[in-house]
N, CA, C and O atoms as CSV, one atom per row, in Angstrom:
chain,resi,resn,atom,element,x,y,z
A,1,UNK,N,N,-23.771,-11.391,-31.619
A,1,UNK,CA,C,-22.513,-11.110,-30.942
A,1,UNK,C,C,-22.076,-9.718,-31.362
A,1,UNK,O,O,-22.000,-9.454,-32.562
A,2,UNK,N,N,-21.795,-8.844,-30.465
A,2,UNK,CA,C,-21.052,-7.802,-30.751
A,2,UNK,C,C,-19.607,-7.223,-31.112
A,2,UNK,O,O,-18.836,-7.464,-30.183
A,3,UNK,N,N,-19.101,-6.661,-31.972
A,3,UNK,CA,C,-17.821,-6.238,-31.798
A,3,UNK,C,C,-16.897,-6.805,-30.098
A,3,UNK,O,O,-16.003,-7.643,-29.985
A,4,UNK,N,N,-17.603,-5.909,-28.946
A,4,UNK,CA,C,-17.155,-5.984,-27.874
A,4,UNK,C,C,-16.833,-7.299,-27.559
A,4,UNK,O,O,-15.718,-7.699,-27.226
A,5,UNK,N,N,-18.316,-8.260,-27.730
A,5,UNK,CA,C,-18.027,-9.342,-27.181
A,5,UNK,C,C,-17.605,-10.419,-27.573
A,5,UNK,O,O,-17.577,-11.477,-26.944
A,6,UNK,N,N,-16.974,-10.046,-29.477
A,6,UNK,CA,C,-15.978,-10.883,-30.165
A,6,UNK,C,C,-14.723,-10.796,-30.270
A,6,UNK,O,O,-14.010,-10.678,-31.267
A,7,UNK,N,N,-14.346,-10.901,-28.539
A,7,UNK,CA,C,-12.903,-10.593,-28.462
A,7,UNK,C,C,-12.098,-11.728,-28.711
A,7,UNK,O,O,-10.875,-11.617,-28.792
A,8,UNK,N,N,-12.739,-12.916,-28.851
A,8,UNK,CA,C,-12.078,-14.321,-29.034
A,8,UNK,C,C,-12.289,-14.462,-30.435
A,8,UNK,O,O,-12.092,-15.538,-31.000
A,9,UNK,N,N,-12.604,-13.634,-30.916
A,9,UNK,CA,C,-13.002,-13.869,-32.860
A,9,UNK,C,C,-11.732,-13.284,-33.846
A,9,UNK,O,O,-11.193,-12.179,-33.775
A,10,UNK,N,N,-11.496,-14.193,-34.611
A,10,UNK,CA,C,-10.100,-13.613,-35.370
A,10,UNK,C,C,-10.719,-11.752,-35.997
A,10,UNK,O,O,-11.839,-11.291,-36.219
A,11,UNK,N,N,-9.045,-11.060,-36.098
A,11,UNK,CA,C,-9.250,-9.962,-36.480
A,11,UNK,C,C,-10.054,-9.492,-37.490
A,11,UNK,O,O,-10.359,-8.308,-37.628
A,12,UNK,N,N,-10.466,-10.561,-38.327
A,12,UNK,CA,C,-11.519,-10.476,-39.621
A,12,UNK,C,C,-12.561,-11.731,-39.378
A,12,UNK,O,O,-12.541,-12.901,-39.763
A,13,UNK,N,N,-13.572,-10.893,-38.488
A,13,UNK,CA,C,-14.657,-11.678,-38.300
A,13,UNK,C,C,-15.717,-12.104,-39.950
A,13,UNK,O,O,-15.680,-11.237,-40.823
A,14,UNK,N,N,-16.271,-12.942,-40.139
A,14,UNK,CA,C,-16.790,-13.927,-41.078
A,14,UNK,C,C,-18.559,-13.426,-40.451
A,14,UNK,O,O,-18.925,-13.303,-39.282
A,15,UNK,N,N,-19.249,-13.256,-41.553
A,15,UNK,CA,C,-20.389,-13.147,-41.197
A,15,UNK,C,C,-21.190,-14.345,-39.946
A,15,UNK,O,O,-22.119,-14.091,-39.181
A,16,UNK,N,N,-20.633,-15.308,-40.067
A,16,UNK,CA,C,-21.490,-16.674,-39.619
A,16,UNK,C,C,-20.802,-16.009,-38.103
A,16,UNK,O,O,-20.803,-17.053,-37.451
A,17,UNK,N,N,-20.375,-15.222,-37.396
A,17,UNK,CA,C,-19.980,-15.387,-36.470
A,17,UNK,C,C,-21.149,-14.252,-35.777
A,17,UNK,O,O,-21.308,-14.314,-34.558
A,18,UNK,N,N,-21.820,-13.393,-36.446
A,18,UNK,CA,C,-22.773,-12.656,-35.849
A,18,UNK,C,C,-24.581,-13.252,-35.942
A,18,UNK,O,O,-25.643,-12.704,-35.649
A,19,UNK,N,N,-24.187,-14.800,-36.572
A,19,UNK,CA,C,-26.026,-15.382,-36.551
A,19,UNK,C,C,-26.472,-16.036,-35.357
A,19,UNK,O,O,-25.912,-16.623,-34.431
A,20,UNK,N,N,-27.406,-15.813,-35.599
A,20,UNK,CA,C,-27.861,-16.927,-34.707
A,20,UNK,C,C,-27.655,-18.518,-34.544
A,20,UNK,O,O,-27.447,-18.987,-35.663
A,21,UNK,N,N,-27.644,-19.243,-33.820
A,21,UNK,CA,C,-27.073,-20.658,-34.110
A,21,UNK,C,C,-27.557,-21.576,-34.726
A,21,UNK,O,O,-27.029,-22.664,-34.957
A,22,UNK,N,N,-28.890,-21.103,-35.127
A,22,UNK,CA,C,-29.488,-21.820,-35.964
A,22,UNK,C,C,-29.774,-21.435,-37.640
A,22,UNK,O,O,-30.372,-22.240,-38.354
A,23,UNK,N,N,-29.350,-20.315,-38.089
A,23,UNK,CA,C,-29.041,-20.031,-39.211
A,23,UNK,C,C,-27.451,-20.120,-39.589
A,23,UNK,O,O,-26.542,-20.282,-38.774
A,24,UNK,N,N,-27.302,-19.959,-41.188
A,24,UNK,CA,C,-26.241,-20.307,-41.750
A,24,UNK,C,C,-25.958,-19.431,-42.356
A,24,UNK,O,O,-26.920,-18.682,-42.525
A,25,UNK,N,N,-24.770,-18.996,-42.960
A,25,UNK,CA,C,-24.275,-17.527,-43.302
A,25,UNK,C,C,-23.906,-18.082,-44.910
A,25,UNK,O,O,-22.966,-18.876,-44.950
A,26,UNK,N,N,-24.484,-17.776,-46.088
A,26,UNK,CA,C,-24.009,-18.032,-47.425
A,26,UNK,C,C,-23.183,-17.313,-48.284
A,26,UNK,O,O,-22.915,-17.452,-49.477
A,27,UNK,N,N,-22.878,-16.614,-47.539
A,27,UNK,CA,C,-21.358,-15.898,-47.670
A,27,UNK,C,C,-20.938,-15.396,-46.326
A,27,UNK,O,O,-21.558,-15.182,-45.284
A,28,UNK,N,N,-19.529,-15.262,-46.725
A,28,UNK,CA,C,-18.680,-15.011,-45.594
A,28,UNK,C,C,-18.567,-13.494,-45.228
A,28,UNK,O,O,-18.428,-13.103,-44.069
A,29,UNK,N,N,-18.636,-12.731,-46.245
A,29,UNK,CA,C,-18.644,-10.991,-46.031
A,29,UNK,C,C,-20.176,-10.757,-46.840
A,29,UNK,O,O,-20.636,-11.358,-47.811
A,30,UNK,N,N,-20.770,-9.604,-45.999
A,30,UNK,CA,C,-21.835,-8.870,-46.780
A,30,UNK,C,C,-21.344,-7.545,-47.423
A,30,UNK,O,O,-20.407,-6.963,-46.877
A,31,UNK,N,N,-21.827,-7.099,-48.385
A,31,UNK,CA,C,-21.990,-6.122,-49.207
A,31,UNK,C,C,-22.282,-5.004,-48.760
A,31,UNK,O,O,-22.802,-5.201,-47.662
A,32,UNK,N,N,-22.240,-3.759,-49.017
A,32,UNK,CA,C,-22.303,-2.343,-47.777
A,32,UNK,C,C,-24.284,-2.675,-47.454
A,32,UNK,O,O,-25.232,-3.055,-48.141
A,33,UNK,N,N,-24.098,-2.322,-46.256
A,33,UNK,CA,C,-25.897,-2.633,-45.614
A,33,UNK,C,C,-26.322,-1.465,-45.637
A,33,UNK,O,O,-25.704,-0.714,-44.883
A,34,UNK,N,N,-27.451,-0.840,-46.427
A,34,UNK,CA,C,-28.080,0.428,-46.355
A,34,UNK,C,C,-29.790,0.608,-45.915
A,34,UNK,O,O,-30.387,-0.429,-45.623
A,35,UNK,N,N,-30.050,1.062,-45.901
A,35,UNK,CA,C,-31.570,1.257,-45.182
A,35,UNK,C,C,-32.632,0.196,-46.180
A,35,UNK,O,O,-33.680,-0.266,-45.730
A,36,UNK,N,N,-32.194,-0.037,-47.416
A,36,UNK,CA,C,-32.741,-1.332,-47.984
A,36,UNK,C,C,-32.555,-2.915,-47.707
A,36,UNK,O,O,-31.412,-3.372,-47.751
A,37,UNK,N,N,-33.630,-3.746,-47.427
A,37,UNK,CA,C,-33.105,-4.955,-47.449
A,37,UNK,C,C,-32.300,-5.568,-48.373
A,37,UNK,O,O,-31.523,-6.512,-48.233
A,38,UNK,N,N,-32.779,-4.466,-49.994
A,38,UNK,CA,C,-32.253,-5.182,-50.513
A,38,UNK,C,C,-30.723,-5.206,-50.975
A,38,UNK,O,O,-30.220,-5.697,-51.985
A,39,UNK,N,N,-30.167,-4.538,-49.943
A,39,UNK,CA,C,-28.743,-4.078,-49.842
A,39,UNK,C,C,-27.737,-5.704,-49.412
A,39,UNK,O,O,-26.543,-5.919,-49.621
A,40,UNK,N,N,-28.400,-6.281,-49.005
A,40,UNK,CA,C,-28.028,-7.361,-48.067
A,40,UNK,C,C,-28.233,-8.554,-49.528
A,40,UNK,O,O,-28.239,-9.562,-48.822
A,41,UNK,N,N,-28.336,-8.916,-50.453
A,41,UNK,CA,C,-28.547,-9.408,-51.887
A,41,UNK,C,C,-27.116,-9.420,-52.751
A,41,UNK,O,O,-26.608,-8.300,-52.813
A,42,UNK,N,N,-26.447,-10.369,-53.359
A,42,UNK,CA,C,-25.704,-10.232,-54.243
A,42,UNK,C,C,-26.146,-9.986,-55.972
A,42,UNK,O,O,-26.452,-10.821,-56.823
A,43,UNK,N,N,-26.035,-8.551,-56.055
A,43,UNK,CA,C,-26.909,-8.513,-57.344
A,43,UNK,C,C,-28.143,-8.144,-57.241
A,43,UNK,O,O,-28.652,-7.879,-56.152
A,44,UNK,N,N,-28.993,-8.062,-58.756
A,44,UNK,CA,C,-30.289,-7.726,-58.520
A,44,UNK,C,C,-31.415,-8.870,-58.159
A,44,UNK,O,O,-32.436,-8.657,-57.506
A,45,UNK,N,N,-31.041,-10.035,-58.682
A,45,UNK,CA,C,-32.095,-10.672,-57.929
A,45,UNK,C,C,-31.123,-11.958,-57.138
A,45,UNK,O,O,-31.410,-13.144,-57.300
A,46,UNK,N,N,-30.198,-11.600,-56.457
A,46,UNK,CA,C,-29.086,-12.781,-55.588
A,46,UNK,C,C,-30.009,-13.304,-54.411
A,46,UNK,O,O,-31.128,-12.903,-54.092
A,47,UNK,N,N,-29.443,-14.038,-54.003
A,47,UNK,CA,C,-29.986,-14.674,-53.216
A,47,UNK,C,C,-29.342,-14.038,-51.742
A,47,UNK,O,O,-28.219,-13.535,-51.714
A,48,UNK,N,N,-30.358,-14.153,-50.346
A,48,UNK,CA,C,-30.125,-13.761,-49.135
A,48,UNK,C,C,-28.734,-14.133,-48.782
A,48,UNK,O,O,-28.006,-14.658,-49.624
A,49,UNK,N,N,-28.340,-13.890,-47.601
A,49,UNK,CA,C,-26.951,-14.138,-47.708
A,49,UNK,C,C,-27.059,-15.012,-45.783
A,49,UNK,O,O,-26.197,-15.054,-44.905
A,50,UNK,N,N,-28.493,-15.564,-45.803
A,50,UNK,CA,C,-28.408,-16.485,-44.854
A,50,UNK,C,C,-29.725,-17.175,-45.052
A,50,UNK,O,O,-30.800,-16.614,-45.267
A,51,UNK,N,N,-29.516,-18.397,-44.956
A,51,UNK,CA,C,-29.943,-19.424,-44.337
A,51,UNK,C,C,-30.331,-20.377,-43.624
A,51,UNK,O,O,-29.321,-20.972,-43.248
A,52,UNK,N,N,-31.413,-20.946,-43.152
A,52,UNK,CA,C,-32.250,-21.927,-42.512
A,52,UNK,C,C,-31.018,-23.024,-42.988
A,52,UNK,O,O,-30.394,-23.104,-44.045
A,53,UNK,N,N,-30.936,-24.048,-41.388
A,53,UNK,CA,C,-30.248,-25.292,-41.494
A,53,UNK,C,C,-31.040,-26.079,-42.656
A,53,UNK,O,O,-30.539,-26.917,-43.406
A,54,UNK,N,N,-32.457,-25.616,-42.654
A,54,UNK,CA,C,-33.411,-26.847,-44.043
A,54,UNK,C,C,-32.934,-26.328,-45.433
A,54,UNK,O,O,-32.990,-27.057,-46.424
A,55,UNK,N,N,-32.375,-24.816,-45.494
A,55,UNK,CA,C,-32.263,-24.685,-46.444
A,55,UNK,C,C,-32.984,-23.731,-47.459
A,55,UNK,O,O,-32.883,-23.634,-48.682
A,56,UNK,N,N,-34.028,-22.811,-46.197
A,56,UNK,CA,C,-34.658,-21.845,-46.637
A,56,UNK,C,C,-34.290,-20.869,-46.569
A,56,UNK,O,O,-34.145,-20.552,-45.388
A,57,UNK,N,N,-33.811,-19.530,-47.770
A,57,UNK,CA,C,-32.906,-18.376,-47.649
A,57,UNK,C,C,-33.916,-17.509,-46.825
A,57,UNK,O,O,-35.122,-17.635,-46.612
A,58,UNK,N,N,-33.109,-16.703,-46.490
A,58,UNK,CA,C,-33.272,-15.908,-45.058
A,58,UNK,C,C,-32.832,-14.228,-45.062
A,58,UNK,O,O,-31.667,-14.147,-45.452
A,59,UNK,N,N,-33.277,-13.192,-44.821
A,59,UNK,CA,C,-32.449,-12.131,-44.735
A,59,UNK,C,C,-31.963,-11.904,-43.385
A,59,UNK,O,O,-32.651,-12.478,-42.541
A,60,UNK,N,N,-31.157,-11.356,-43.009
A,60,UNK,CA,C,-30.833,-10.983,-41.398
A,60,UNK,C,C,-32.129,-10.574,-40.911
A,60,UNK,O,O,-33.078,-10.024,-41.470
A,61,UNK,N,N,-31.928,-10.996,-39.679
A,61,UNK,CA,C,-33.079,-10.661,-38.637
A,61,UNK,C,C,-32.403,-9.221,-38.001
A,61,UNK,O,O,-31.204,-8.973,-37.879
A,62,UNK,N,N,-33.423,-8.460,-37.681
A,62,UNK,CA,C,-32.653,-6.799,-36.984
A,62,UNK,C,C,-31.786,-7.349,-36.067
A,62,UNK,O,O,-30.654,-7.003,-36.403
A,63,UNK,N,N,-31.738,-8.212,-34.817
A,63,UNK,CA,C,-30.508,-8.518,-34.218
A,63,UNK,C,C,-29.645,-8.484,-34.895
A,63,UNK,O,O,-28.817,-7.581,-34.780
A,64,UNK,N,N,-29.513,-9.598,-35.984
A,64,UNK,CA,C,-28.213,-9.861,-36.407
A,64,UNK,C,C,-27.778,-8.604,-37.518
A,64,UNK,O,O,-26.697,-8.495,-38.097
A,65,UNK,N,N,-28.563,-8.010,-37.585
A,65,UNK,CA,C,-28.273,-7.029,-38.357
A,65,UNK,C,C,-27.320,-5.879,-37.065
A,65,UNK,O,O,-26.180,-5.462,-37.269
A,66,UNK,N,N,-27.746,-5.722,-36.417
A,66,UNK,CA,C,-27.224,-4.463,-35.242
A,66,UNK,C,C,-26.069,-5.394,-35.239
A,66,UNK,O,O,-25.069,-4.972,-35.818
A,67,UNK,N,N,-26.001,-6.585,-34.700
A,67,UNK,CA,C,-24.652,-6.934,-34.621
A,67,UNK,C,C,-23.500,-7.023,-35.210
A,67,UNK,O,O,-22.394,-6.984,-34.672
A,68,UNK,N,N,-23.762,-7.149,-36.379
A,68,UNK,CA,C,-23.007,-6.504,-37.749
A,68,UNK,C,C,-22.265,-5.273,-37.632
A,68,UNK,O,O,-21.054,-5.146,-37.815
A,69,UNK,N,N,-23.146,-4.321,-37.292
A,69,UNK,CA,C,-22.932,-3.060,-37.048
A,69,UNK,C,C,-22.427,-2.608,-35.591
A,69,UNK,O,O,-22.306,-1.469,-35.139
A,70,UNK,N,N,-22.197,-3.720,-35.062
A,70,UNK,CA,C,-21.407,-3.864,-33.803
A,70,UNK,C,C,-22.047,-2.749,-32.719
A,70,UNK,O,O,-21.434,-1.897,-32.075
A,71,UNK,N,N,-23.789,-3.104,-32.738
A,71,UNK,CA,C,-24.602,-2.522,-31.667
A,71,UNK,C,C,-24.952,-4.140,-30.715
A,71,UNK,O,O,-24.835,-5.336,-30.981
A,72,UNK,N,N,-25.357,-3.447,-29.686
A,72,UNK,CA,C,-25.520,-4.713,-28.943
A,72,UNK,C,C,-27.078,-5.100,-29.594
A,72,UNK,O,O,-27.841,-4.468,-30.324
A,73,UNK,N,N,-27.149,-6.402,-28.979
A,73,UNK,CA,C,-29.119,-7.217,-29.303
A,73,UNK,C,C,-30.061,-6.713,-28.935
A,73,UNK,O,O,-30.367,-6.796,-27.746
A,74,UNK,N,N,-30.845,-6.013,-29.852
A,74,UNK,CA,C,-32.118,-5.195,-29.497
A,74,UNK,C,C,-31.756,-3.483,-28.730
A,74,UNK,O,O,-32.273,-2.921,-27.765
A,75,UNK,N,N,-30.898,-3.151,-29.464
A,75,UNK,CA,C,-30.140,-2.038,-29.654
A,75,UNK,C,C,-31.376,-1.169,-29.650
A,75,UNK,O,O,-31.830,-0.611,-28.651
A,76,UNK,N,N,-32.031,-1.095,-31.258
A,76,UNK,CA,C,-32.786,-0.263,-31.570
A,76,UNK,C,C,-34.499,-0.693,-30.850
A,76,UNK,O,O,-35.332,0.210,-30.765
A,77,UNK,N,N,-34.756,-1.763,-30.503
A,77,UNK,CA,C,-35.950,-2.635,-29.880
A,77,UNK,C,C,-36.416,-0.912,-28.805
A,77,UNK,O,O,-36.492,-1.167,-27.603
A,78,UNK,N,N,-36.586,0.030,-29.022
A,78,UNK,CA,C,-37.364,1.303,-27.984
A,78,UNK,C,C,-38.183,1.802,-29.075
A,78,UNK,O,O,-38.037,1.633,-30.285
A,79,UNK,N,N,-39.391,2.681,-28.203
A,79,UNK,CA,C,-39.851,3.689,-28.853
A,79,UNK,C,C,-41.016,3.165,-29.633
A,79,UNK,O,O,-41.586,4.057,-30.261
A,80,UNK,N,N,-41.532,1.967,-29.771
A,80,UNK,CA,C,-42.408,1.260,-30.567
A,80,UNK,C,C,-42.097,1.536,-31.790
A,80,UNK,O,O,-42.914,2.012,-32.579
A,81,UNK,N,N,-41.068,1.311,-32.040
A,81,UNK,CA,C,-40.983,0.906,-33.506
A,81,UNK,C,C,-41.130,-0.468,-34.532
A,81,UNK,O,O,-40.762,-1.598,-34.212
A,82,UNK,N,N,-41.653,-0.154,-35.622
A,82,UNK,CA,C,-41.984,-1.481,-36.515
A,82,UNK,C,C,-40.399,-1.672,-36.649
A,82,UNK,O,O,-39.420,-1.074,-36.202
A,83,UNK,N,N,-40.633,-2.944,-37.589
A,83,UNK,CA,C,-39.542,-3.839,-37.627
A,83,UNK,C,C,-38.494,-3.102,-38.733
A,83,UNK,O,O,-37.263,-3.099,-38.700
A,84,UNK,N,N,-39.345,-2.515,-39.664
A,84,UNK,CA,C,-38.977,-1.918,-41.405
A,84,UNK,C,C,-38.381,-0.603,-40.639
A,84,UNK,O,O,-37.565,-0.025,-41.357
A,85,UNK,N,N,-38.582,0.043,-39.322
A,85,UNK,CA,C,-38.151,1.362,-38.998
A,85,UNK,C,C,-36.437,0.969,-38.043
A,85,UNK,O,O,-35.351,1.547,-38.072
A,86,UNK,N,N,-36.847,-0.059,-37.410
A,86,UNK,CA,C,-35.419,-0.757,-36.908
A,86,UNK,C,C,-34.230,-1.037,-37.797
A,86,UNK,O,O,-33.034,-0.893,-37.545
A,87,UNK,N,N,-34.899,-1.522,-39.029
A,87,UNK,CA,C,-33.840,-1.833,-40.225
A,87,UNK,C,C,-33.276,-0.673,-40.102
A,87,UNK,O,O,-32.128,-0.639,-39.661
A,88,UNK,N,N,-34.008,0.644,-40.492
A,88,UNK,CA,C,-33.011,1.356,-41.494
A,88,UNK,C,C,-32.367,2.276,-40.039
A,88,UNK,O,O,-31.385,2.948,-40.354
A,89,UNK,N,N,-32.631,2.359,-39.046
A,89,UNK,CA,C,-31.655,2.751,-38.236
A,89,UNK,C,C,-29.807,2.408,-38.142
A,89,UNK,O,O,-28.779,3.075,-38.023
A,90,UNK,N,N,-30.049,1.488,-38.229
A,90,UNK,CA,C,-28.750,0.898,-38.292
A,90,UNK,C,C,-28.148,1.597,-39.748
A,90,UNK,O,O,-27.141,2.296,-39.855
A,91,UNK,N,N,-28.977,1.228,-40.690
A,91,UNK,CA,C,-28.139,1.597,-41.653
A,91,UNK,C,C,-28.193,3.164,-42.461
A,91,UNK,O,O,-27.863,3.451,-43.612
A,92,UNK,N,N,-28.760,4.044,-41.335
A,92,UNK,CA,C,-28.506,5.580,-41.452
A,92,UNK,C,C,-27.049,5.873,-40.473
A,92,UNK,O,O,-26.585,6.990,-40.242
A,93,UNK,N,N,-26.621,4.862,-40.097
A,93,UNK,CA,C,-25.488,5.264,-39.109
A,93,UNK,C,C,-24.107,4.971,-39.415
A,93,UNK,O,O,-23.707,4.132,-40.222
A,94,UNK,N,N,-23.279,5.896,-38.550
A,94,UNK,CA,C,-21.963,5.475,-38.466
A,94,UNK,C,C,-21.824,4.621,-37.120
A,94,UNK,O,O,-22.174,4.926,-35.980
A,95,UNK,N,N,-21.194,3.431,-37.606
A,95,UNK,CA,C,-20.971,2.801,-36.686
A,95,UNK,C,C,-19.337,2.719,-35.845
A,95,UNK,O,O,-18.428,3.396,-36.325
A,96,UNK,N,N,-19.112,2.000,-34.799
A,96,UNK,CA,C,-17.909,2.112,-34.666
A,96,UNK,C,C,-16.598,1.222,-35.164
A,96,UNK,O,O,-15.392,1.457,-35.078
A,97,UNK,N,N,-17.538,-0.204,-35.871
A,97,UNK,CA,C,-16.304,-0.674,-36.687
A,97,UNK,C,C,-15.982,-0.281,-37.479
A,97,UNK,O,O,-14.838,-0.576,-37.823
A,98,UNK,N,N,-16.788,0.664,-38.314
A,98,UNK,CA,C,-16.535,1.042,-40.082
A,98,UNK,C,C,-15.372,2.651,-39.307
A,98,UNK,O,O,-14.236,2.962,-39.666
A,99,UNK,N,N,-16.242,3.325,-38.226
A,99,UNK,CA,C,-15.181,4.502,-38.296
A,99,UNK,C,C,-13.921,4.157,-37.673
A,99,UNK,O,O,-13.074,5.042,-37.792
A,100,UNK,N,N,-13.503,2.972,-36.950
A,100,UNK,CA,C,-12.867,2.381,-36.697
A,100,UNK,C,C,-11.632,1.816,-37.567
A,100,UNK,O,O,-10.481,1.723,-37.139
A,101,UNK,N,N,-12.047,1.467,-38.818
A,101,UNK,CA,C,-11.813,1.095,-40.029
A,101,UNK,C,C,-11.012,2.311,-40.967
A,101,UNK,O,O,-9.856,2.232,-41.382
A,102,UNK,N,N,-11.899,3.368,-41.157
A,102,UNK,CA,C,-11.486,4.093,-41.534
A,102,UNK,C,C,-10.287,5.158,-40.938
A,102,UNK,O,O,-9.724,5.967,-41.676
A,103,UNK,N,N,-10.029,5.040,-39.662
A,103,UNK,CA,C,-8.927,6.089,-39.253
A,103,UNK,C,C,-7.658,5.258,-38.901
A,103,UNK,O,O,-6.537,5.683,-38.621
A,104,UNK,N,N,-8.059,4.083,-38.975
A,104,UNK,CA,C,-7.235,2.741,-38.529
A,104,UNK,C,C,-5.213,3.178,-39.581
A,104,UNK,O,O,-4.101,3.083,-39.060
A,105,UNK,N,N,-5.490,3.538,-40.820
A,105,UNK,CA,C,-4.417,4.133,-41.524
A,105,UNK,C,C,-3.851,5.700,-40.844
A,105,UNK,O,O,-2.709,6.120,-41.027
A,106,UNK,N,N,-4.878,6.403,-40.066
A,106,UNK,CA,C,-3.901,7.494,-39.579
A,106,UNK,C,C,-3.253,7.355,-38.344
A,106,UNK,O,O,-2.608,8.216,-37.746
A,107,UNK,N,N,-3.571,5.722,-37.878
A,107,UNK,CA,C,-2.993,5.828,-36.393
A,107,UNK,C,C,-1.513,5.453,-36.417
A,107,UNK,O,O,-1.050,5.095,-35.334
A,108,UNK,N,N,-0.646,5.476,-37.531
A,108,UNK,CA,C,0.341,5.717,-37.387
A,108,UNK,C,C,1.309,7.095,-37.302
A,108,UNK,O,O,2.156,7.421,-36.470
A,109,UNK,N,N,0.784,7.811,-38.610
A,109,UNK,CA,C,0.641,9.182,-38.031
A,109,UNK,C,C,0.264,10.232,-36.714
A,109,UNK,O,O,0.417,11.451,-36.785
A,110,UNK,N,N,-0.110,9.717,-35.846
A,110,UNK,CA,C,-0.165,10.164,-34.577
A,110,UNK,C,C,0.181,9.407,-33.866
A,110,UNK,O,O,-0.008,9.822,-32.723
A,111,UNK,N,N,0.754,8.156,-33.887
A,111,UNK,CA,C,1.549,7.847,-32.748
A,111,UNK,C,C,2.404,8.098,-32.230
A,111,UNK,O,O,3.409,8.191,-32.935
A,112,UNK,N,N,2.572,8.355,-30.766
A,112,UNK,CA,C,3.557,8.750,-29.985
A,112,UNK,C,C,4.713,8.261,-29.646
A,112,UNK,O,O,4.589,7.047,-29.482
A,113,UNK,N,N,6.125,8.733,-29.402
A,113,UNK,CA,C,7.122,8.211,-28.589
A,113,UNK,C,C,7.202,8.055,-27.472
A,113,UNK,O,O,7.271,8.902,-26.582
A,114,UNK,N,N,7.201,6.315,-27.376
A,114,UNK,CA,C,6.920,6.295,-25.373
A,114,UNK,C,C,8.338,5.876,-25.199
A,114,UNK,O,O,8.791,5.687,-24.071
């Protein structure tokens, strides 16, 4: 699911809301996502931060990873790229929730008198 198309999702979306329906989210927020998988880990040896309904830990799949990053599904899927080159796209970028995030405090400062 994307930013866009979680317009019915409370203002502080929960990781479990960008998986797939058959995985499980073992925490509710992830940790900053960087061109490492192992960015996505609580700690040095934590455990994934999703899960198989059986119970087998899981790292994000690149979908759910872009979606995170509030790109649409198979965003980066051009160009024949491997899977390890898709990862770190996403996480060489600015995206638009985080810059979103960040200017979110000056938009009072420029607001206008209507």
């Amino acid at each position: 699911m994307s930013q866009v198309a979680a317009a019915g999702v409370s203002e502080t979306p929960t990781l479990q809301d960008y998986l797939k329906p058959y995985h499980k989210a073992t925490v509710s927020r992830l940790p900053t996502l960087t061109t490492s998988s192992a960015s996505q880990r609580k700690g040095h040896h934590g455990k994934p931060p999703v899960e198989s309904f059986s119970g087998i830990p899981l790292s994000l799949s690149v979908t759910e990873q872009e979606a995170v990053f509030g790109f649409r599904p198979h965003y980066t899927d051009t160009g024949h790229l491997s899977i390890t080159q898709r990862r770190k796209l996403p996480g060489k970028s600015w995206c638009v929730p985080v810059v979103k995030d960040i200017l979110k405090p000056l938009q009072s400062l420029f607001d206008t008198a209507k």
